[in-house]
Structures are given as C-alpha cells and as structure tokens.
N, C-alpha and C positions, 0 to 999 in steps of 0.2 A: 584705504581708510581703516577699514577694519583689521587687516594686518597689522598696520603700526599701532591700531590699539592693542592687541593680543601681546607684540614687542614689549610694547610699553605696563604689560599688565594690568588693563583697563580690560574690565571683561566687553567683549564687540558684541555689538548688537546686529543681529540675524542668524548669519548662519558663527561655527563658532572653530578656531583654529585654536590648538595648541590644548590646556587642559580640558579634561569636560567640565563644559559649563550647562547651568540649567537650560541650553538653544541647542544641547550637540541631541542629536538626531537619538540616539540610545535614548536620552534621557525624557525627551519629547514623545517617545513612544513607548513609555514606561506605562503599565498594567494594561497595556494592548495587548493580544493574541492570551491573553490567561489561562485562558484554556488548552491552547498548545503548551505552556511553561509547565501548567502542571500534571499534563500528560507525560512529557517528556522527564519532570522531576519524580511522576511514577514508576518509570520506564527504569532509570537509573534506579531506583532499590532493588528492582525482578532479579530473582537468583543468576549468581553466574554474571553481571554485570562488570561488578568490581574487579574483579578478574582479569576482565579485559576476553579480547577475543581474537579468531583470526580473519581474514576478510570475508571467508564462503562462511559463519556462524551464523545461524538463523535460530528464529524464537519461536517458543514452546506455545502453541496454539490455548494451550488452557491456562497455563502459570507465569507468562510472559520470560521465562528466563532463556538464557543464553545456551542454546544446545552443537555441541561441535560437531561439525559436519565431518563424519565418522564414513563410510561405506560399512552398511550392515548394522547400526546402532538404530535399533525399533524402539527404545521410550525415550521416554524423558528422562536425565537423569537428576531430576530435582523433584517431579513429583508422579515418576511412573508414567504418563498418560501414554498412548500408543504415537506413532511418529506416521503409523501407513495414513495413506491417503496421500493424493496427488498436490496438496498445494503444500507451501512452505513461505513462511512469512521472514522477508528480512527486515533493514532498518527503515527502511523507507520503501519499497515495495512487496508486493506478493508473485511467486513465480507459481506457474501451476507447469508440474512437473510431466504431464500429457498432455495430448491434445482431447480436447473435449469429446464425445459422441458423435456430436453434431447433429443435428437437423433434420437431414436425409428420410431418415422412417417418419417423419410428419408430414415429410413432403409426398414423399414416395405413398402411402396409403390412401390420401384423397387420388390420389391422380390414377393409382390401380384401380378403386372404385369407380371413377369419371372415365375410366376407359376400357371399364367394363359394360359401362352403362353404354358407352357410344355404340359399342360394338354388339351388344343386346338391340339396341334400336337400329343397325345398320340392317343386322340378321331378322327382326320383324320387317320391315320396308321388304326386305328381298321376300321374303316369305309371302306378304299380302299382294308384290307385285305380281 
C-alpha cells in the first residue's frame, strides 16, 4: 500500500520510501541530540580540520585542533601547548599511551602495617608465654 503510493506520488503515510518526506526518520529526529551537532559543528572549525588528515592524527588537548602524528613532534603546532603526557585524544576515543601506576603501593602499605602488627603481637604471646 504504501509503496504504490510513493509510485504513484502520494506521499505514504508511516514509514516513508522514495523522497524525504516529513515521516523519513532524518526528519522526525530533527533538533534531537543538539548538543552532539554542535559539538561536532565545533569540532569542524578547530585548526587544522579543513585540511583534512591522516588516519593515526589526533587532537590538541587545549586548542582542539588536528595535530600530525609526527615521531618526536613535542607541541602543538597551532598553539605551542606541550604534546608530553601520556594520553592522546582522537576522534572518537582517548588512548593513554602507558600503563597507569597502579594500585599496588595502596595495597601493599596497609598490608606491610597489618603484618607488622601480626607479627608484633605473635612476638608478645611468645614473649608472655
């Protein structure tokens, strides 16, 4: 049914084939996510954008722009900022370029205490014994 009206140039009512009509899904979800559009329509002016890029190009942590993934290139070349540090932001994720610290010394310094302490009360018991 609603094929042969689209055929026929009757705009179909529900879902919508052939032109967009004010039912096609683009259109029905028009000033939704706003906030991603104009993130993204921010993103597109960040230096270095228009340019274009090549797949490994990641973006400048202070200026948003498009920085070439150089071996040995420490700034920004749009507005100087330094490049060290471990994370790097691309289009859609963040890689962090080490492994973190970890954990370990939080752990490890209660459990030196708590097993100091045991061993302080094992050595009084023997001692009183």
């Amino acid at each position: 049914m609603q094929l042969e009206q689209a055929r026929e140039g009757k705009e179909p009512e529900g879902k919508s084939f052939g032109n967009i009509s004010d039912a096609h899904w683009s259109r029905a979800r028009d000033g939704a996510n706003a906030e991603a559009m104009d993130y993204y329509r921010r993103r597109s002016r960040a230096p270095g954008v228009k340019e274009g890029g090549g797949s490994r190009n990641f973006y400048c942590m202070e200026c948003d722009g498009v920085v070439p993934e150089q071996p040995g290139l420490e700034r920004c070349p749009h507005c100087q900022a330094s490049l060290a540090g471990m994370t790097r932001r691309y289009f859609n994720w963040v890689e962090i370029n080490e492994p973190s610290r970890g954990d370990a010394a939080a752990v490890l310094k209660p459990l030196a205490v708590a097993g100091l302490c045991f061993l302080l009360l094992v050595l009084l018991a023997w001692w009183l014994w």
